[in-house]
C-alpha positions in Angstrom: 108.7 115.8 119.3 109.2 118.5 117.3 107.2 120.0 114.4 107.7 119.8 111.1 106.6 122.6 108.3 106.1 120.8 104.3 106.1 123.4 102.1 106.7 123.8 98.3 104.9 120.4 97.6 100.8 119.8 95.8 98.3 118.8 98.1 95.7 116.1 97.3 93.0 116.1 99.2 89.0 116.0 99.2 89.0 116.5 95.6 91.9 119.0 94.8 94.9 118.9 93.7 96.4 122.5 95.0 99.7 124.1 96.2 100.3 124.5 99.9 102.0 123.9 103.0 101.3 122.3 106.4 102.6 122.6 109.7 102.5 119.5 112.3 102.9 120.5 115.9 103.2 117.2 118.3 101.1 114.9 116.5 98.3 116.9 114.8 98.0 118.8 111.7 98.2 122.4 113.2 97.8 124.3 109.9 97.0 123.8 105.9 97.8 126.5 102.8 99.6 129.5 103.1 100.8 129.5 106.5 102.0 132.9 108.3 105.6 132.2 108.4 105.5 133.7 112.4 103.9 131.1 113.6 106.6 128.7 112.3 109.1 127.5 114.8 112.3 128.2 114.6 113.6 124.6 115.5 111.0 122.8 113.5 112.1 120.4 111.1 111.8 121.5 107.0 110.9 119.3 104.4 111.0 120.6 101.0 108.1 119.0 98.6 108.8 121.2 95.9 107.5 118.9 93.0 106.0 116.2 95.2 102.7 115.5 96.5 101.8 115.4 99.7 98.8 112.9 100.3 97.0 111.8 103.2 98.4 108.6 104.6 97.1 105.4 103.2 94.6 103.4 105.1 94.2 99.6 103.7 91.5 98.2 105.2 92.2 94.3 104.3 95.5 93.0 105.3 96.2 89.6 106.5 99.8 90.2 108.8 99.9 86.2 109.5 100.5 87.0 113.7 100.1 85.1 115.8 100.8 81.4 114.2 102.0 81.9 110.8 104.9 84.1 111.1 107.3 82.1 108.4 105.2 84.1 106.1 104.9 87.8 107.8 104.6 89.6 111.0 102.6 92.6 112.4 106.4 94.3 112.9 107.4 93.0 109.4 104.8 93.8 107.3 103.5 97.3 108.9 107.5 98.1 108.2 106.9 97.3 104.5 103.3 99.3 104.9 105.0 102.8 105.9 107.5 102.4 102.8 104.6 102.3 100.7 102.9 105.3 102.5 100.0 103.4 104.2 100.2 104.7 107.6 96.8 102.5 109.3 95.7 99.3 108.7 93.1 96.6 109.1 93.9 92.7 109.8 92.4 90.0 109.0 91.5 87.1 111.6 91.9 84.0 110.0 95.1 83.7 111.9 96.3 80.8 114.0 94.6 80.8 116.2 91.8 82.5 115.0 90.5 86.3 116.2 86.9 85.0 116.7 86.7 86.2 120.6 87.9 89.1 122.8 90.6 87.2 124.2 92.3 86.8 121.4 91.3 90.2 120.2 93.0 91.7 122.9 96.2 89.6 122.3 96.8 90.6 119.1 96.1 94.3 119.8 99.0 93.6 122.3 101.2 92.4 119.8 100.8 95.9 117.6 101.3 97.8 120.7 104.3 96.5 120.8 105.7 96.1 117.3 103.6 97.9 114.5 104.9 100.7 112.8 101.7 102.0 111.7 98.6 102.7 112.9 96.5 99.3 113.7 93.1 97.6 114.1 91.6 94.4 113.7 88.3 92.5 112.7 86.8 89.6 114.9 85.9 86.7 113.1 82.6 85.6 112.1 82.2 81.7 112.4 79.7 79.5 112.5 78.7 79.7 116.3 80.2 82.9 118.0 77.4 85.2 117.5 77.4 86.2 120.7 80.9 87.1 121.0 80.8 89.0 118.1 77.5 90.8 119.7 79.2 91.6 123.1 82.6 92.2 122.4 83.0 96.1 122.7 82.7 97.4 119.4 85.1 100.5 120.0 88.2 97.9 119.8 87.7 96.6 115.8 86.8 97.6 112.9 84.5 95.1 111.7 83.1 91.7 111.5 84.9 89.5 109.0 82.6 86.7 107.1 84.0 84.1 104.8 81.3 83.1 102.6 84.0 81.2 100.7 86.4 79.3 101.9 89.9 80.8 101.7 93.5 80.5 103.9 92.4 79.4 107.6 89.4 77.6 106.8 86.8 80.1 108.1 84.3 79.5 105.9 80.8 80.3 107.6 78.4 77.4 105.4 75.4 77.4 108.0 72.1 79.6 106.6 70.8 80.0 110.6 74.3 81.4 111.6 74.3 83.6 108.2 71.1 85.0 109.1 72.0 86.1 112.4 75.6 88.0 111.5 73.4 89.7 109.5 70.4 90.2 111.6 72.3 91.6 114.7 75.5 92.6 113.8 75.6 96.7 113.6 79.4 96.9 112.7 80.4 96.6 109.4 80.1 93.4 108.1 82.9 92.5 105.6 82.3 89.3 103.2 84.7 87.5 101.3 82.2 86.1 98.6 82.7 83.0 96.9 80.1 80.1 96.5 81.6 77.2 98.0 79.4 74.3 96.2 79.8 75.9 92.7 83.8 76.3 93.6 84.0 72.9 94.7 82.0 71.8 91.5 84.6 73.6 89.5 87.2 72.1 91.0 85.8 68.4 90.4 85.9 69.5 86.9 89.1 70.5 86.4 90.4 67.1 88.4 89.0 65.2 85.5 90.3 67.0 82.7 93.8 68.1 84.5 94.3 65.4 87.1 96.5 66.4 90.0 98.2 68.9 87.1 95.9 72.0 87.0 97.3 74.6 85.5 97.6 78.4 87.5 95.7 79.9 84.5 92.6 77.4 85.6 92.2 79.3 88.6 89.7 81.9 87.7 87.5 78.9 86.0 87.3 77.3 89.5 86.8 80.5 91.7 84.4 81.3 88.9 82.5 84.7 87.9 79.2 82.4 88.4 80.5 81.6 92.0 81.6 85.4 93.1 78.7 86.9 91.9 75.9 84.2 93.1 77.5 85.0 96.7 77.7 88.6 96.4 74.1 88.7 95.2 73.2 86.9 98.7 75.4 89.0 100.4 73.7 91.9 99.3 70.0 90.5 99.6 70.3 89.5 103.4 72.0 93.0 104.2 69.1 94.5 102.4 66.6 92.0 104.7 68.5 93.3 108.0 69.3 96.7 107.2 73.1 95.5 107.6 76.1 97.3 107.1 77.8 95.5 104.2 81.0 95.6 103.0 82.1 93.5 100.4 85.4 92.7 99.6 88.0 92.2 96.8 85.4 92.5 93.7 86.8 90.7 90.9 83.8 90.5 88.2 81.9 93.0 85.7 78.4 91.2 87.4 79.0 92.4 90.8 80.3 96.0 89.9 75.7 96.4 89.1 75.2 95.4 92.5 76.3 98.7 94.1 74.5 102.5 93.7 76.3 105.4 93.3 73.7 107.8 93.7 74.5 108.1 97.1 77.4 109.8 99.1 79.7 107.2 101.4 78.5 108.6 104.3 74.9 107.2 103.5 75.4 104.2 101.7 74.3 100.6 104.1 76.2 98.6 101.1 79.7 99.1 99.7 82.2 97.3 97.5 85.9 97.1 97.6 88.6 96.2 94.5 92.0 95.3 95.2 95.2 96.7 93.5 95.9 93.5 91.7 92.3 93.1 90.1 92.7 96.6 88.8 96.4 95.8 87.6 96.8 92.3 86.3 94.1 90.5 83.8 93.7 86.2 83.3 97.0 86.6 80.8 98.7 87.1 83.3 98.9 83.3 84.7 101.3 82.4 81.6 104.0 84.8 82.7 104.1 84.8 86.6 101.6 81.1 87.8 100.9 80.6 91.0 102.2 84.1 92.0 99.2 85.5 91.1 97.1 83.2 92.4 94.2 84.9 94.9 91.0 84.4 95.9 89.1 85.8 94.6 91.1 85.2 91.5 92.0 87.5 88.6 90.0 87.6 85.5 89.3 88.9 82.4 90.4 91.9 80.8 86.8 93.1 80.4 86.3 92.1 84.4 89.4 94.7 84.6 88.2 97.0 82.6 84.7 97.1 84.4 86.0 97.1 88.0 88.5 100.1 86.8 84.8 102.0 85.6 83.3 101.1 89.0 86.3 102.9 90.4 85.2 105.9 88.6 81.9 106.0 88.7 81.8 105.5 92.6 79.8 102.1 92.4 83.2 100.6 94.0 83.5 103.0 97.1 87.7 101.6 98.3 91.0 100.3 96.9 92.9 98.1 99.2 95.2 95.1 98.9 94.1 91.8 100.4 97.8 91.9 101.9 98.5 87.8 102.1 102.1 86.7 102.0 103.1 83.6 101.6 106.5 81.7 101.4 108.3 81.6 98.0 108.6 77.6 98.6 104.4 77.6 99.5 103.9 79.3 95.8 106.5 77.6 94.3 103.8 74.0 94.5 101.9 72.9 92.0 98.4 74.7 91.6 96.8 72.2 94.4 99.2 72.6 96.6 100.4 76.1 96.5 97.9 78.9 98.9 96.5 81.8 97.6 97.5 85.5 98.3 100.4 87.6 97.7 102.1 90.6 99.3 101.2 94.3 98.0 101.1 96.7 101.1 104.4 98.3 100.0 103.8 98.3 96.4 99.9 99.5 96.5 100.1 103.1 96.6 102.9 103.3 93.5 101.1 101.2 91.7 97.7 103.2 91.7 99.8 105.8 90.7 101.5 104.2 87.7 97.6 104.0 86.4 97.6 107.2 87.3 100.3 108.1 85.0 98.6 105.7 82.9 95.1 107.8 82.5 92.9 105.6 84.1 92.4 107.4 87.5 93.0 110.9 89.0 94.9 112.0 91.9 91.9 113.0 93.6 90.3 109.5 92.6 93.3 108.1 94.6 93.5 109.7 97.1 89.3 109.4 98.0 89.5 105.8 97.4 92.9 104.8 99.1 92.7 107.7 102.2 89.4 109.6 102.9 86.7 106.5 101.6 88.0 104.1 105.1 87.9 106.6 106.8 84.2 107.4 106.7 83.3 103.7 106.5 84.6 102.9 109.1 83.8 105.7 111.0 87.2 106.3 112.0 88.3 108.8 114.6 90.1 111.9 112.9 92.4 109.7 109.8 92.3 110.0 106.4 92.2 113.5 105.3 94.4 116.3 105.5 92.4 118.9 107.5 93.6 120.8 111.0 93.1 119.3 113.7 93.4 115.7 112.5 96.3 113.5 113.3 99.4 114.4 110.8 99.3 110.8 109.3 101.1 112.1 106.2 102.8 110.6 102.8 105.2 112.5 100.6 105.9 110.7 97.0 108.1 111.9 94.1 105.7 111.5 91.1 108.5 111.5 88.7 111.2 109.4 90.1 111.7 106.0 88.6 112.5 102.7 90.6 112.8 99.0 90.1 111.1 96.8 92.6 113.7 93.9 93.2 114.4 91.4 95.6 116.8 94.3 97.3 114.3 97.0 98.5 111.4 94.2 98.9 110.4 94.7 102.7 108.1 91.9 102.9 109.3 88.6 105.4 108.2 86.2 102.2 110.8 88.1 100.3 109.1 88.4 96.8 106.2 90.5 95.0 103.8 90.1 92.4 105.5 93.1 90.9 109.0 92.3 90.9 110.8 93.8 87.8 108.2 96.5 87.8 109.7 99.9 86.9 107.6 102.9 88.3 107.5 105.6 88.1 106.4 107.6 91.5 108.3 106.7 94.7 107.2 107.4 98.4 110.1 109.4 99.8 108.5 110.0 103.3 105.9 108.7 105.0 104.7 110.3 108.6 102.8 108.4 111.5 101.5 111.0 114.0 103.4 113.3 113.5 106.5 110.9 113.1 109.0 111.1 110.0 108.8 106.8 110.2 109.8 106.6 106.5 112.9 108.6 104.7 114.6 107.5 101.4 114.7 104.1 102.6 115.3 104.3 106.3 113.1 103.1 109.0 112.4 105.0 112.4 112.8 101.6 114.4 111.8 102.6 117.7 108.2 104.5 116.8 105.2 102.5 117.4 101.5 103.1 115.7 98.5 103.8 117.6 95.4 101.7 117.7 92.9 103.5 115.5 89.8 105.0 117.3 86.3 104.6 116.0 83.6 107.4 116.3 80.6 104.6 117.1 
């Protein structure tokens, strides 16, 4: 392996935007900012960022990669490919796979799988249902991330309804506890409604009527009161309203918060007009709202009530989102697209660099407590992404990495592009091509 010297390009990272250079020897950032050219070697490989920023990589931490069980829809290999085009260099997965990652066993099967086929950086959650407490007590907590609770019911059917099992995820868990939040009876009501006035034609732009405001934020509320009961580490995922934006502090740094909140790209990108124009496409769970939900979760951003940006990752087949509303699943792919698109908002006004980069890079890392990710410091593993701020692309069905083929931003023009993206201490990304024998690592907690 040899190392590799960035030089010319800005640096973001904890909070400045500066100019400097880095030198990666093996895997590990060996030096930041003006670096004594003698201690450069002379075979090292020279990358030019003159006008480009170089960025911690990204770390999503909510992706649903569909292995094992679904793969028609995505992979582990396929979709971490489409993650290092879009700079994210570690990720998170979901287990509401088939079957589902609610044990050790099938913990250690799926870590397995990434072994052999991710291109980035990997870990996973275990499953909360409602009767595996005790595996998700005993199973070594140094091999996920987190315990994953469905407090709604989404794709996979995972939906933990029982108050005693509730209780105890939050009473003896001491990993972070993630929640999809989504009152199942008011959803289910909602739904009922819309039967009688639609019949078996709901329309897509219905959707945020039946996963309702009333229904996210009555479950977030609970969320938050039992972690405040336990003294659990909550994390709660994908906020979609202006309500549950008040439930968070930010009087507090990461480090010490016990409860945090996540947004995803698309709730800070589309709004509810959205349906008319692109249907089923945009149909998640939570679902998109208002413009004023937007603009609110886009202030929670900045304010540090909402602490990390991710993308819900979920692809799903153009025929499955091509149904009618009943029929057709929620989610949609982003992993490739998130990191450009936070930067066309960017370019937009409505977040920094440095906001970016603290939400997108360093804020998983400390929540998670993970092992020596996220920032750009010596020392730490040279997990690394390079984008031109000022070079415009269309996303179309020809550069679209994702196994479903499709994304909610096709057409999209940007303007930043990734041009490399390094995976310790790997180039894995360049202009397009894919290093297709490198392999992540399975990211380390500090627990």
């Amino acid at each position: 392996m040899k190392s590799i010297y960035i030089y010319g390009g800005t640096l973001v990272n904890e909070n400045k935007v500066y100019h400097g250079d880095l030198l990666i020897r093996g895997e590990i950032i060996a030096a930041i900012g003006n670096i004594n050219p003698a201690s450069i070697p002379s075979d090292c490989v020279k990358i030019d960022a003159t006008g480009k920023l170089v960025i911690p990589g990204v770390i999503d931490d909510q992706v649903h990669f569909r292995e094992p069980g679904l793969t028609h829809k995505g992979s582990i290999a396929t979709e971490s490919k489409a993650a290092v085009a879009g700079g994210v260099t570690s990720f998170m997965e979901m287990p509401n796979t088939n079957p589902p990652t609610i044990n050790e066993n099938e913990l250690r099967a799926k870590l397995e799988i990434a072994a052999k086929t991710s291109y980035a950086n990997y870990a996973f959650y275990l499953g909360a249902t409602n009767d595996n407490l005790a595996d998700l007590i005993n199973t070594d907590s140094s091999l996920y991330c987190g315990v994953k609770v469905f407090m709604g019911a989404s794709t996979g059917n995972m939906l933990v309804d029982n108050e005693e099992a509730l209780e105890g995820i939050f009473k003896h868990v001491r990993v972070p506890v993630a929640c999809h939040c989504e009152e199942e009876p008011i959803v289910k009501l909602n739904l009922e409604k819309a039967k009688l006035k639609y019949g078996e034609k709901i329309p897509p732009d219905a959707h945020p009527q039946i996963r309702s405001r009333e229904a996210c934020y009555s479950s977030s509320l609970k969320a938050v009161g039992l972690a405040k009961k336990y003294g659990t580490r909550l994390h709660i995922l994908h906020l979609s309203t202006a309500e549950e934006t008040k439930l968070f502090d930010n009087s507090l740094p990461l480090a010490e918060k016990k409860i945090t909140g996540e947004v995803c790209v698309h709730h800070l990108w589309f709004d509810d007009t959205a349906y008319d124009l692109k249907g089923n496409f945009i149909k998640w769970n939570p679902a998109i709202k208002s413009a004023y939900d937007r603009k609110e979760l886009r202030e929670a951003v900045n304010n540090d009530r909402i602490d990390i940006i991710a993308t819900d990752h979920a692809p799903h087949t153009i025929e499955e989102k091509s149904n009618t509303y009943l029929k057709a699943p929620s989610g949609g792919p982003l992993v490739q697209h998130s990191l450009v698109a936070m930067l066309e908002l960017y370019h937009q006004k409505i977040f920094s660099l440095e906001k970016i980069v603290t939400k997108m890079c360093h804020n998983p890392a400390i929540l998670f407590n993970v092992k020596d990710r996220g920032f750009l410091r010596e020392g730490y593993m040279a997990d690394i992404c390079i984008v031109d701020p000022d070079k415009s692309w269309k996303v179309w069905y020809d550069n679209i990495l994702y196994r479903c083929g499709w994304s909610p931003f096709s057409g999209v023009t940007f303007r930043s592009r990734v041009e490399k993206t390094i995976v310790n201490g790997t180039i894995v990304y360049d202009n397009g091509l894919i290093k297709e024998d490198f392999r992540g690592r399975q990211i380390e907690f500090i627990r």
